[in-house]
Structures are given as structure tokens and as C-alpha cells.
C-alpha positions in Angstrom: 0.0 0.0 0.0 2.9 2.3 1.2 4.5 1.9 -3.0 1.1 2.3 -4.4 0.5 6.0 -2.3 3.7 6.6 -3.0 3.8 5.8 -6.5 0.4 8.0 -6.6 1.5 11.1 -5.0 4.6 11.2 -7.7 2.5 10.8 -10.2 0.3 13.3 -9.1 3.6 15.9 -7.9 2.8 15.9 -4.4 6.0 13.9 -3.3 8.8 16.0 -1.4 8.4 18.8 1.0 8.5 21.7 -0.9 5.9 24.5 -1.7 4.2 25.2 -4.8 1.4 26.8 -6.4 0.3 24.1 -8.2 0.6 21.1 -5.3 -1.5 24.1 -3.1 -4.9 24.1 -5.8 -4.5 20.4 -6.5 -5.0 20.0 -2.7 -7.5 22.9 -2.5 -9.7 21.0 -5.4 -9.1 17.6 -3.7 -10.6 19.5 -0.4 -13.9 20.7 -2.3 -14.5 17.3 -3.4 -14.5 15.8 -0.2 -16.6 18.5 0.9 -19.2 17.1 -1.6 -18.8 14.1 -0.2 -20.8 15.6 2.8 -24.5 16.0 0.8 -23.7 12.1 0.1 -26.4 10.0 2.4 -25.2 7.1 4.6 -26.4 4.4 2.5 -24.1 5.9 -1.1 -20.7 6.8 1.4 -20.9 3.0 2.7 -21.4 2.1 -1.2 -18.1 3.8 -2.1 -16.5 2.8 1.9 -16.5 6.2 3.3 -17.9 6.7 6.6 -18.8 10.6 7.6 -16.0 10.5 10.2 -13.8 9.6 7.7 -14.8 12.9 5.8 -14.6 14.9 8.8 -11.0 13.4 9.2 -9.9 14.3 6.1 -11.7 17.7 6.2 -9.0 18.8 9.0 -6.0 17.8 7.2 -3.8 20.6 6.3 -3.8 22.2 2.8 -0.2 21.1 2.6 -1.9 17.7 2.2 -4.1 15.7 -0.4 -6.9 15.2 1.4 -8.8 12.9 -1.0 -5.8 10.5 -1.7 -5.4 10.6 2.4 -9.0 9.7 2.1 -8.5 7.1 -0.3 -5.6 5.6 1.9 -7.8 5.9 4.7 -10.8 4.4 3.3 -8.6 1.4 2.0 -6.8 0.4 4.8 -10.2 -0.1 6.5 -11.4 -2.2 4.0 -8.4 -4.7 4.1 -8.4 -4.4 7.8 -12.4 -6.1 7.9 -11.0 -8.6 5.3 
């Protein structure tokens, strides 16, 4: 799991510690789509293995982070953790 985020967040530019414009909107639009998430009711979230917490989680996470691929982590390691 550790190669595949990893492998993601290169793909996606958001490996290394430094600042940038770009890695600061892709965040910002990964943050509005998770605040979509929100209008979703309990019944579609459990469909796509979200739970609202989970949202809420993600939600706090700093802008220097992706919150929807920390969702996506998230939301996987549960999944292989019921398994």
C-alpha cells in the first residue's frame, strides 16, 4: 500500500516537502471534493466505503496535504483491515 500512495502522490507531484502553487490548488480542489462528499447520504458513502468521520478526518488535514488521496488511503486500509 505504502509503493502504491507513494507511486500516486509522484504521479500526481505531491511527493517532497517543498511549496508550490500548483501542489497548493491540486490540494484545495481535492478538499472541495471531499466536501461534496458531505451531501452524500449514509447508505451511497458505505457504497463507495467512506464513513462521515472519515470525511470529517480528512476535512481537518492541512492544505499542505491531499486530502482525497489521504481519504483514499484511509478508506482502504479499513477495508483490508475487515478482510
Amino acid at each position: 500500500m505504502r509503493d502504491y500512495a507513494l507511486t500516486r502522490a509522484l504521479s500526481l507531484g505531491d511527493a517532497g516537502s517543498g511549496f508550490s502553487i500548483a501542489r497548493w490548488f491540486r490540494n484545495r480542489v481535492a478538499r472541495r471534493s471531499i466536501a461534496r462528499l458531505e451531501a452524500f447520504d449514509d447508505h451511497m458513502l458505505r457504497d463507495i466505503g467512506v464513513a462521515r468521520e472519515d470525511i470529517a478526518w480528512a476535512a481537518g488535514l492541512p492544505l499542505t496535504v491531499n486530502a482525497a488521496l489521504a481519504l483514499e488511503e484511509r478508506s482502504f486500509r479499513k477495508s483490508s483491515q475487515r478482510r
